[in-house]
C-alpha positions in Angstrom: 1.2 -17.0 41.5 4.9 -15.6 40.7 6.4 -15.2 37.4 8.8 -18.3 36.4 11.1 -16.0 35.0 14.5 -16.3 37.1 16.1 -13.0 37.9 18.8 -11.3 35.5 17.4 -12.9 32.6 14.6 -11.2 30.0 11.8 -13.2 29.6 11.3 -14.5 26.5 8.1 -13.8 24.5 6.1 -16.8 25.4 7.0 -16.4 29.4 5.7 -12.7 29.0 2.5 -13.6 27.5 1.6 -16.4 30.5 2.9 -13.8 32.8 0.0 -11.1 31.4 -2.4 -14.4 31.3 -1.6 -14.9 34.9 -2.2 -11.4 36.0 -5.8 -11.7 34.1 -6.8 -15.2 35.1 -5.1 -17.2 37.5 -4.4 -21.0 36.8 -2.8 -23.7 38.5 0.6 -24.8 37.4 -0.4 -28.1 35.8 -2.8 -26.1 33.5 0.0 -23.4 32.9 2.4 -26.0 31.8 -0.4 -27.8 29.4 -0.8 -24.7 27.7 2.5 -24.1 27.3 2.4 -27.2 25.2 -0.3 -27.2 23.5 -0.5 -23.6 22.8 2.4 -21.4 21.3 3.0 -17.8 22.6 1.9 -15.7 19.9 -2.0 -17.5 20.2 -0.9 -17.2 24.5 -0.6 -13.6 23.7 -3.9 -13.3 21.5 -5.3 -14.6 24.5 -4.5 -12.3 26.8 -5.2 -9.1 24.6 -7.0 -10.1 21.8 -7.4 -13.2 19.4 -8.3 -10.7 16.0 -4.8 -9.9 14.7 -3.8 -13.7 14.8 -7.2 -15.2 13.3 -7.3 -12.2 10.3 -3.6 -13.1 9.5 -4.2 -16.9 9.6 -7.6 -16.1 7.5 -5.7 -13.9 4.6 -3.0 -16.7 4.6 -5.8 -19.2 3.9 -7.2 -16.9 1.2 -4.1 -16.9 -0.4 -3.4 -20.4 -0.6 -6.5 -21.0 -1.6 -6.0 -18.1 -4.4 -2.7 -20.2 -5.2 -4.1 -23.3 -5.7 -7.0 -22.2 -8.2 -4.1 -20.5 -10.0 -2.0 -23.4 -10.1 -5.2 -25.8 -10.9 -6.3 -23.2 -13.9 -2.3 -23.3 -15.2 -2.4 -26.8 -15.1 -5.6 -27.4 -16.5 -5.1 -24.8 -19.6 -1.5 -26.5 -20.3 -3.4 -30.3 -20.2 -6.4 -29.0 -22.3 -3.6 -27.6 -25.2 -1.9 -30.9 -24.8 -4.8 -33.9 -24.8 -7.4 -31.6 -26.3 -10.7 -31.1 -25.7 -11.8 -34.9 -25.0 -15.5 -33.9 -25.9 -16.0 -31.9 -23.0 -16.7 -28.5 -22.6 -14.8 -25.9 -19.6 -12.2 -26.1 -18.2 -9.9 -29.4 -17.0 -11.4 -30.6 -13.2 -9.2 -32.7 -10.7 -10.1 -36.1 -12.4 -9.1 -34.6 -16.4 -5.8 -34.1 -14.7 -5.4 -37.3 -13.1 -6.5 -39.5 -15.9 -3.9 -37.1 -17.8 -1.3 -38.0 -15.5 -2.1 -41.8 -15.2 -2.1 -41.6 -19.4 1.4 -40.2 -19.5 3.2 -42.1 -16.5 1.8 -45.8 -18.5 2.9 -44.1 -22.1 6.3 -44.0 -20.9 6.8 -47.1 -19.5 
């Protein structure tokens, strides 16, 4: 199946990684055109060399959201803990200490 790509004009990244899809697997144009939508060319390009690069980057930027969100939730949690106290408890402020803080302050100044 020919490249889509008219002549004179570079293709752009995402026509270059269906055209190295197409020399590896053939598939009809229907199918081509799905992908296209569904998928975006940097994961078309994983596919046609290989899918590591784009899964480790997507897994560190998991790890540091995640990372980002205990550090926020720790902040938050030290900051409530100084403010309301201790409340009985022992360790550190969980999801619920912080929404029952919230809740607390949002009726207080009404």
């Amino acid at each position: 199946m020919p490249h889509s790509t008219p002549p004179g004009r570079a293709p752009v990244p995402r026509e270059r990684a269906l055209a190295r899809i197409e020399r590896q697997l053939p598939m009809p144009l229907a199918v081509r055109v799905r992908a296209l939508s569904l998928v975006g060319s940097r994961a078309l390009v994983a596919t046609a060399e290989s899918a590591l690069p784009v899964v480790a980057r997507s897994v560190a930027v998991a790890v540091v959201a995640l990372a980002a969100e205990q550090a926020l939730r720790a902040s938050l949690g030290g900051i409530i803990e100084r403010f309301v106290g201790r409340m009985g408890r022992t360790g550190p402020a969980t999801r619920v200490d912080i929404t029952e803080w919230i809740m607390i302050e949002r009726m207080r100044r009404r």
